[in-house]
Each structure stands twice: as C-alpha cells, then as structure tokens.
C-alpha positions as CSV (number, residue, x, y, z in Angstrom):
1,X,-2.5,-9.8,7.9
2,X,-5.0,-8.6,4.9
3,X,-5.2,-5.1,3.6
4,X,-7.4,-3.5,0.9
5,X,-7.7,-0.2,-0.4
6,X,-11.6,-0.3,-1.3
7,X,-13.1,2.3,-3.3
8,X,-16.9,3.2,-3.9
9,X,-18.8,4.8,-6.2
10,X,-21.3,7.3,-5.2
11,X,-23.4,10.6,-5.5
12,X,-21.6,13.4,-4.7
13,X,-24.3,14.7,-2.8
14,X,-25.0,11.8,-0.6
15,X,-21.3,12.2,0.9
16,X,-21.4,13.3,4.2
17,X,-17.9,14.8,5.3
18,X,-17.8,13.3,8.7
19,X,-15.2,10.6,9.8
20,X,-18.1,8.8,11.6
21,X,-20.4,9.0,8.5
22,X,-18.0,7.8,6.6
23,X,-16.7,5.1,9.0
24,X,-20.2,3.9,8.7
25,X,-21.1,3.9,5.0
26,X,-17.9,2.4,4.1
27,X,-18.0,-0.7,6.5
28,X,-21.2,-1.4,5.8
29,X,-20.5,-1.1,1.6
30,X,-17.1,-3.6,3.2
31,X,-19.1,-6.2,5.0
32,X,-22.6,-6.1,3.7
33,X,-23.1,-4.7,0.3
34,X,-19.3,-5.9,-1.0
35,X,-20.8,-8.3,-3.7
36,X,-23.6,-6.8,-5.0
37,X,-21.7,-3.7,-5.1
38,X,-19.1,-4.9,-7.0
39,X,-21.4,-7.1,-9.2
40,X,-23.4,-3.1,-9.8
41,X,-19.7,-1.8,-10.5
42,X,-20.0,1.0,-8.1
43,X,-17.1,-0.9,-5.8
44,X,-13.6,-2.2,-6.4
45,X,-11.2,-3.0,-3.9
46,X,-7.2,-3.7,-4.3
47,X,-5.9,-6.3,-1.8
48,X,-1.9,-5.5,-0.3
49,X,-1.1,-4.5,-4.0
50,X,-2.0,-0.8,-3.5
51,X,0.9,1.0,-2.4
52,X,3.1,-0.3,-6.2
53,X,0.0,0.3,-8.0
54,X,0.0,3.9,-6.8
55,X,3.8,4.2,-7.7
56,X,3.3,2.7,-11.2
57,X,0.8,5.1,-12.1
58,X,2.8,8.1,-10.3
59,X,5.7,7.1,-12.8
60,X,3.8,8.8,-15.4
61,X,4.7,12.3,-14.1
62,X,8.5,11.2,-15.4
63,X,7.1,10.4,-18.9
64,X,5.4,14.0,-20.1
65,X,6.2,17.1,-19.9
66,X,3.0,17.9,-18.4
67,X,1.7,20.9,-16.3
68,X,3.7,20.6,-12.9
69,X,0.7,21.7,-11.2
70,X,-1.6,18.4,-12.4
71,X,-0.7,15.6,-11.0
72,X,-3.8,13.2,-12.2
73,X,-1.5,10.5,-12.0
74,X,-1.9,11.0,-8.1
75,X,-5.8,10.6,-8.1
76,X,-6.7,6.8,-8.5
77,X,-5.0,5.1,-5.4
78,X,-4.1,8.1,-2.6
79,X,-5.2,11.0,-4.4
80,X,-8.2,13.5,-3.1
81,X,-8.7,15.3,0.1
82,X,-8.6,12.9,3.0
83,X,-10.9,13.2,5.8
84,X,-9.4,12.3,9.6
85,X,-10.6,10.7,12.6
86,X,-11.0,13.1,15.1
87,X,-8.0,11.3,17.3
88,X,-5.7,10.7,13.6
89,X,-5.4,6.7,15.1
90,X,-6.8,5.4,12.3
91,X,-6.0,5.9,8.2
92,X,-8.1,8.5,6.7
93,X,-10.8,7.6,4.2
94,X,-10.3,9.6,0.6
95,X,-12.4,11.5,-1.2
96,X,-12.6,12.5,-4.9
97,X,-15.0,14.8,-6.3
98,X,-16.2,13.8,-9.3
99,X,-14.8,16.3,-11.3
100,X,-11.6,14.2,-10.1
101,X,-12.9,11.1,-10.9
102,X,-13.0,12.3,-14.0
103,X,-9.5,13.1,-13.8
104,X,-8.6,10.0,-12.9
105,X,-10.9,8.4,-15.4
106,X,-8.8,10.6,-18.3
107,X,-5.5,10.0,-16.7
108,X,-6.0,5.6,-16.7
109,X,-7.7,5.7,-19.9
110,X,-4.7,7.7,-21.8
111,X,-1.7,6.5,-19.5
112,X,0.0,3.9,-21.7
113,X,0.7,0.7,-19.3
114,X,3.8,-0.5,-21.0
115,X,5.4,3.3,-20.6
116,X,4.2,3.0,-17.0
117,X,5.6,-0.7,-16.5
118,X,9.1,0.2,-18.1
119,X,9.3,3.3,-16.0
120,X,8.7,1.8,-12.5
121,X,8.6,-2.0,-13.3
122,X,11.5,-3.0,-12.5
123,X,11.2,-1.3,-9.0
124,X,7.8,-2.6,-8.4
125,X,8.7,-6.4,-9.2
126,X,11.5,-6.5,-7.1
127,X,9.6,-7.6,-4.0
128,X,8.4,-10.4,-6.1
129,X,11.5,-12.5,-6.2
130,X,10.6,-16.1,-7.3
131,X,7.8,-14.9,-9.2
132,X,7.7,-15.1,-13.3
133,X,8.1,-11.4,-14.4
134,X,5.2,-12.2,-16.7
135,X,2.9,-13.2,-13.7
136,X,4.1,-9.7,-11.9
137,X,3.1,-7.3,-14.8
138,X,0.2,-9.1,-15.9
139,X,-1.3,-8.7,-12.2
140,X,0.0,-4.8,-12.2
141,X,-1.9,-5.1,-15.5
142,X,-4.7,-6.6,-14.4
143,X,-5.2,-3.7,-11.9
144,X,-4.3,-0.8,-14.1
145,X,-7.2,-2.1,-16.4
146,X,-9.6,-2.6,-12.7
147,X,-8.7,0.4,-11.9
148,X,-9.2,2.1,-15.3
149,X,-12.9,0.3,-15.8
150,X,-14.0,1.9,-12.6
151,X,-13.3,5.0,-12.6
152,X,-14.7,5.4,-16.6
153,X,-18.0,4.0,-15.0
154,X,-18.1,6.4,-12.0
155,X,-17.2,9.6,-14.2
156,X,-19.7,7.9,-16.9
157,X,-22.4,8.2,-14.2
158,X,-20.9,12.0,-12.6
159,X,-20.3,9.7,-9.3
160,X,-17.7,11.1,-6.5
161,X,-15.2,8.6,-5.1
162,X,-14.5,7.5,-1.3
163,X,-11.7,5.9,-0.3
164,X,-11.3,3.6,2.9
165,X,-7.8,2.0,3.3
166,X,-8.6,-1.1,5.5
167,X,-6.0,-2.6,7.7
C-alpha cells in the first residue's frame, strides 16, 4: 500500500475552494504534471513518512516558550483549513494561505533539527527497529530540509499551499 502527502505550490488566487476543483487540480498535478512540477519546485510530496514528520516538527511547541495561540509548528504537514468532500469518505485536501506558508516557511527555517530530533527522536525511530539510528534521522533530516526548501520557495514567490493526502 503507498501513501503520500503531496503538496503544491500555487497562486492564491487561482485556488478554487471546491472539493471537486480541488480533486481535479491535484490529481492531475499527481499523475501528469508530478515531474515537471517538482523539477519547477512548485511540488513536493512525502511518501508514508508524513504522520512522524508532522510530530517532529510539532515537538517544537515543547522547546519555546512561545505564544500558546501560534502553533506554526502545526503548518507544514496537517496544518491549514481543510476543505471536505461533500460525503467526508475521502481525506480532505489542506489549504494554506500564503501568509501561512510564510509561517511555515519562518517556522522550518528557524526550528533547530537536532532540538527537534532529541525532543521526539527517540519516539519517531521506534517503528524503525533494525534500522541504523543514523539512517532514521538522516531521512527525518532529509525531509525537514525538503520540507524547509519548499516552503522558503513558495513564500519567496507569495504562493498559497494545497494539500492532498493520497491513499
């Protein structure tokens, strides 16, 4: 069974919020335009991996003594205001303004992996018995730094952020 979070980069103003919009934009960016997307760095995509990503990143909120009320730590994996199918049967697709990707852009680019990793590392590798513990943060790593390079080129460009979580 695969499963991806895929984001993509786009216009704020070219979102339309309708679940059948959506539906359609985002599995056409999935099945047609996935490489040269991704090659233009206006896609990214996170295979299985998603769900500990999101929890490394939420760690952060354990690490300041931040405002209560922000929780940009939230914003790069299930953060923004989802949009439902009309019958809720099928995951939502995510949107983020781009005054959020910017949020999430600030929150990647000043979150300090190493804090992150040795406040939810040892939780997140545990599924990963047998692995080298090297191999497990260097891939949680290797999508913090994904993740961060993204969003710093959508907020570059003022683009919003949909979400589709594909299953």
């Amino acid at each position: 069974m695969s499963f991806h979070m895929h984001l993509r980069a786009i216009r704020e103003t070219e979102i339309q919020d309708d679940y059948s919009w959506l539906e359609e934009f985002m599995e056409a960016a999935w099945s047609d335009r996935w490489e040269a997307e991704l090659d233009a760095g206006i896609a990214h995509a996170i295979e299985k991996d998603f769900g500990p990503v999101h929890e490394l990143h939420t760690a952060a909120a354990t690490l300041v003594d931040d405002d209560p009320g922000s929780r940009k730590c939230e914003l790069p994996v299930y953060g923004g205001r989802p949009v439902y199918h009309p019958s809720h049967d099928q995951p939502p697709f995510v949107l983020l303004t781009a005054a959020e990707v910017r949020e999430a852009a600030d929150f990647l680019t000043t979150a300090s992996f190493d804090a992150l990793w040795a406040a939810a590392g040892a939780k997140i590798a545990a599924p990963y018995r047998g692995w080298d513990a090297t191999e497990v943060k260097d891939l949680f790593l290797g999508h913090h730094e994904s993740l961060n390079s993204f969003y710093r080129r959508a907020a570059s460009t003022g683009h919003a952020v949909i979400k589709a979580f594909w299953y």
